[in-house]
N, C-alpha and C positions, 0 to 999 in steps of 0.2 A: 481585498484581503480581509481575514477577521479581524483586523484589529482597526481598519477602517471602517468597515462593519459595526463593529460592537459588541459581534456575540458569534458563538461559532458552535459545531453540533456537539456535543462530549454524552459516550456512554454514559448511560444512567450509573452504572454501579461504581463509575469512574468520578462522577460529579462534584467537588469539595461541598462538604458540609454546609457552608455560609454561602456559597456562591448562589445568584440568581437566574429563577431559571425563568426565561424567558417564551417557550414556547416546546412542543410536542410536534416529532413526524408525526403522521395520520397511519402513513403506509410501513413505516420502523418504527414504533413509539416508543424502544428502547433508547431511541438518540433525543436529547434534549437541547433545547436551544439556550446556551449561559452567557449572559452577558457580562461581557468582559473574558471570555475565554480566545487565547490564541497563543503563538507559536511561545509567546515568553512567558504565557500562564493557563498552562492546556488543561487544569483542570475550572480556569475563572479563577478570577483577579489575585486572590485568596492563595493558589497554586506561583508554582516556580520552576527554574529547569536548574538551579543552583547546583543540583545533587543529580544532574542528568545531561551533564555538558557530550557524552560518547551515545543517548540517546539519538536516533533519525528525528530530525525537526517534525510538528505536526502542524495544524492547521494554516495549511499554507493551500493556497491552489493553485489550479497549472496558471493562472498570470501571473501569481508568485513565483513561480519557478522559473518563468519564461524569464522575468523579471533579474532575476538570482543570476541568470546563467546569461543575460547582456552584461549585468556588469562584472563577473566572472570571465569572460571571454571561452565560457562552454558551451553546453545543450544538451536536449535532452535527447534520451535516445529514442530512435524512432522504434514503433513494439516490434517491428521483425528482429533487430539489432538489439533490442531485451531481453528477449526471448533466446536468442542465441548465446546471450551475457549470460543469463541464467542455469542453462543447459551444462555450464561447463565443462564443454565435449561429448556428453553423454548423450548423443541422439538419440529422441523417440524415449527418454527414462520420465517418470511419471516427475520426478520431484530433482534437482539440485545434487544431490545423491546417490541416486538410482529411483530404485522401486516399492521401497518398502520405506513407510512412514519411521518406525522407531528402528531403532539401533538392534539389531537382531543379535546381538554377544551379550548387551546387558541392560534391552527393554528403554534406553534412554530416548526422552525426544531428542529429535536434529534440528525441531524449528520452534516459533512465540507462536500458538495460535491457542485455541481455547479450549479446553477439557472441562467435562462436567455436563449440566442443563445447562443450554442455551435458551434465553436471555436471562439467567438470573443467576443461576452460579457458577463459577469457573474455581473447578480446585486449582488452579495455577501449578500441575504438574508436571512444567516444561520451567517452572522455577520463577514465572511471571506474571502479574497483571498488568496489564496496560502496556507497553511498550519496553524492550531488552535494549542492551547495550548491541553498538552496532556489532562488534565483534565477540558476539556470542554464539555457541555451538562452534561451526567448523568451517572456512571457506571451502568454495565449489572448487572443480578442477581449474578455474582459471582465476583462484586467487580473490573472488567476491563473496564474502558474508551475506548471508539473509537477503537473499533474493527471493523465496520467497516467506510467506510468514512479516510477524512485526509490523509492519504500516505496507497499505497500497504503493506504488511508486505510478506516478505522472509519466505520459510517454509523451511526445510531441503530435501523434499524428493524431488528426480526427478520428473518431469512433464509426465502423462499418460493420455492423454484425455480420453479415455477408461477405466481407473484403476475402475473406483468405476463401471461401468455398468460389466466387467470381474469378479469384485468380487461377487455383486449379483447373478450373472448367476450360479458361481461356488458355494457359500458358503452362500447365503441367504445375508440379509441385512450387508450392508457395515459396517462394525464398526470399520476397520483400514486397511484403500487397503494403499499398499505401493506398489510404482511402480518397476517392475522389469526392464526399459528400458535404454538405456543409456543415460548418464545425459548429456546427450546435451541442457535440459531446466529446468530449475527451478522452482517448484512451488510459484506464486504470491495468496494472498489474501485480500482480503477486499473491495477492491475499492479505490479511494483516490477524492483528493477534485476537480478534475478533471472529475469526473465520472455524468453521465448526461444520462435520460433516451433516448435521441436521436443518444448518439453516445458512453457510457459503463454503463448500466445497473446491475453493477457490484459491489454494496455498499449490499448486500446480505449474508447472513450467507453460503447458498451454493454455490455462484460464486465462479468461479477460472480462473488464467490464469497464462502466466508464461513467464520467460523470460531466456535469454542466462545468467549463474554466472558472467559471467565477465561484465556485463549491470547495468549501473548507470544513476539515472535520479532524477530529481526534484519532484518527487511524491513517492516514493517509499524507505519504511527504513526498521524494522522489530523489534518485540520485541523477548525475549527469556523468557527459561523456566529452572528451577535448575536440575540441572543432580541427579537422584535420587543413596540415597550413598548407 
């Protein structure tokens, strides 16, 4: 976890003033490495969640979450069964919603992602930088806020880029590909407030992407689902 770590990745434009930066991606050089950044001070040491208790937790990773959700008596959901969460009822609808990104009556956004140039300015015309309260904009038809948008959410299964087009081929329409490969990546989903059609595309009911378990960053948290008794 980052704060056994010591440092965790935090947007450039997010970074507190004082805090230290410990290191640059090569291949994102907008995420920086801040020591002393993590879920109770996501911008570095300096930062606080005081005034952000209805925010989604951030820099946690999925052994965090795995973590969270033993002593919890949850889990995470597996990404067929997020994907379904997310949909709320609307099969085949591009977004949470339906189809159409803004609000067609009065031009509003529906989700926290990023407006402006990517990576350096975001007008915040969705009313935010960095992360929104959980219950912001409007829940899906089945009752869940910001499924997608606002932070990535952790799935339980391994990552297969191939899983759902192998399971078609073998078994007709996908209805729960689980990957058989080794779990060297983790399934990401939703998007987060980061995501921009220039440079992640990825605020969508069927986007995916995924990361190393032990990967913590300022955009990425996860919710859970009750272990059925």
């Amino acid at each position: 976890m980052a704060k056994k770590a010591g440092l965790s990745a935090v947007f450039h434009t997010l970074v507190h003033p004082r805090a230290e930066v410990v290191g640059r991606s090569a291949r994102a050089p907008w995420w920086l490495g801040v020591k002393g950044a993590n879920w109770k001070h996501p911008e570095g040491p300096q930062s606080d969640i005081r005034e952000r208790g209805d925010h989604p937790v951030v820099h946690v990773t999925w052994n965090d979450a795995q973590a969270y959700c033993a002593w919890a008596g949850r889990r995470l959901p597996t990404e067929a069964e997020w994907e379904r969460a997310s949909r709320g009822g609307l099969e085949g609808a591009r977004y949470p919603w339906g189809d159409e990104l803004l609000d067609l009556l009065d031009g509003d956004w529906r989700v926290n992602i990023w407006q402006g140039s990517f990576p350096g300015h975001d007008t915040g015309e969705d009313g935010w930088h960095g992360t929104a309260p959980v219950r912001t904009y409007q829940p899906n038809g089945y009752g869940l806020w910001q499924t997608v948008g606002n932070v990535w959410e952790w799935c339980a299964d391994p990552f297969d880029p191939r899983a759902y087009a192998k399971r078609a081929r073998a078994q007709g329409p996908a209805r729960n590909p689980r990957s058989q490969v080794s779990p060297v990546l983790r399934v990401l989903r939703g998007g987060s407030y980061l995501c921009h059609d220039s440079y992640c595309n990825r605020y969508r009911n069927a986007a995916r992407s995924s990361n190393t378990p032990g990967s913590s960053m300022g955009n990425a948290g996860f919710r859970t689902v009750a272990r059925q008794a």
